[in-house]
N, C-alpha and C positions, 0 to 999 in steps of 0.2 A: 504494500500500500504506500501510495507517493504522500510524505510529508507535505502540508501547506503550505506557501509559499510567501512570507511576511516580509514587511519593510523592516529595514535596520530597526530598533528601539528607537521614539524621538524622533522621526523623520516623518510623522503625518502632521500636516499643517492643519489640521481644521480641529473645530473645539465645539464644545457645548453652547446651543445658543446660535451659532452660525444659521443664516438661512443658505441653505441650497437648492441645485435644480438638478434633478437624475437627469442623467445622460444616455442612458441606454436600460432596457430589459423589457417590462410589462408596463412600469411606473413611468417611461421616458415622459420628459417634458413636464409632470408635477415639482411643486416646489413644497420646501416643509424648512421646519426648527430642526435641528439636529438634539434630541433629547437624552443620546448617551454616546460618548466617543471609546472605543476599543483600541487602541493603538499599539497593544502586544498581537493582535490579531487583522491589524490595518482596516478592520470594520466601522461603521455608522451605525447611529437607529436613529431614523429619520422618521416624523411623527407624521401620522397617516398616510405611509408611503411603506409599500411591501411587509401590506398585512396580510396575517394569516388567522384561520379559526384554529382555535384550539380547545379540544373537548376535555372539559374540567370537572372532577369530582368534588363535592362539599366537602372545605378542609376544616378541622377544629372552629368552634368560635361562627363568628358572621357571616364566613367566606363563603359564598354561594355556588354551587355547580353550576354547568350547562355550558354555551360556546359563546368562546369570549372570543375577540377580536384582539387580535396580540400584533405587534410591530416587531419586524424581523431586524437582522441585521444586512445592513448592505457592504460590497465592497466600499472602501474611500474612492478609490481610482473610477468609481461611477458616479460619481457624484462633485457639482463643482459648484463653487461659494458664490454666492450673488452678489455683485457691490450696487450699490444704489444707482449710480450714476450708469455702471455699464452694462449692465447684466452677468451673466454667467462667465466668471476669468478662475484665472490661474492665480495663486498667491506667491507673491514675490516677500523679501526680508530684507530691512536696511535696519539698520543700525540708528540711536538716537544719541545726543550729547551725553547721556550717562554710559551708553555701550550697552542698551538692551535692545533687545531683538523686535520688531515692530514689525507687521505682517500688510503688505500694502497691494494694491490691485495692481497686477500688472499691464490692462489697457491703460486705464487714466493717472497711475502712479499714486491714489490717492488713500489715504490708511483703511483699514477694514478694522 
């Protein structure tokens, strides 16, 4: 069985919060929140984007059975960050006067 295939550690640019727009699969062309970032696994969970049913039995306590609507994880490499001004780019990194890292659009150069 072929091992997965991850990006180094550190090397996904997108974070919690970002809005993106899928680029390719069932979901192409919707846009969402990104609501949990995987970045040992180069994954997304992008909120109403590449759901799935999942049939649930009643757990301890309140938890209700039946088929719940769950959010999957996406590849990163499918999915690309929207900046206001340009739409769907690529993230570029400059550097600021302290020497932290700043993540900026690379159409219009303008911060994200």
């Amino acid at each position: 069985m072929a091992a997965r295939k991850t990006l180094a550690p550190g090397r996904m640019r997108l974070r919690k919060g970002d809005r993106v727009r899928v680029l390719s699969g069932k979901d192409r062309g919707k846009e969402g929140v990104i609501i949990r970032a995987l970045p040992s696994e180069g994954r997304v969970i992008v909120e109403h984007v590449n759901v799935a049913k999942r049939h649930t039995r009643p757990a301890r306590g309140t938890m209700q059975g039946g088929i719940i609507d769950k959010d999957m994880p996406l590849p990163a490499s499918k999915v690309a960050i929207v900046c206001p001004q340009d739409g769907p780019t690529r993230i570029g990194i400059r550097l600021d006067e302290q020497g932290r890292k700043i993540r900026v659009c690379r159409k219009c150069g303008g911060d994200l």
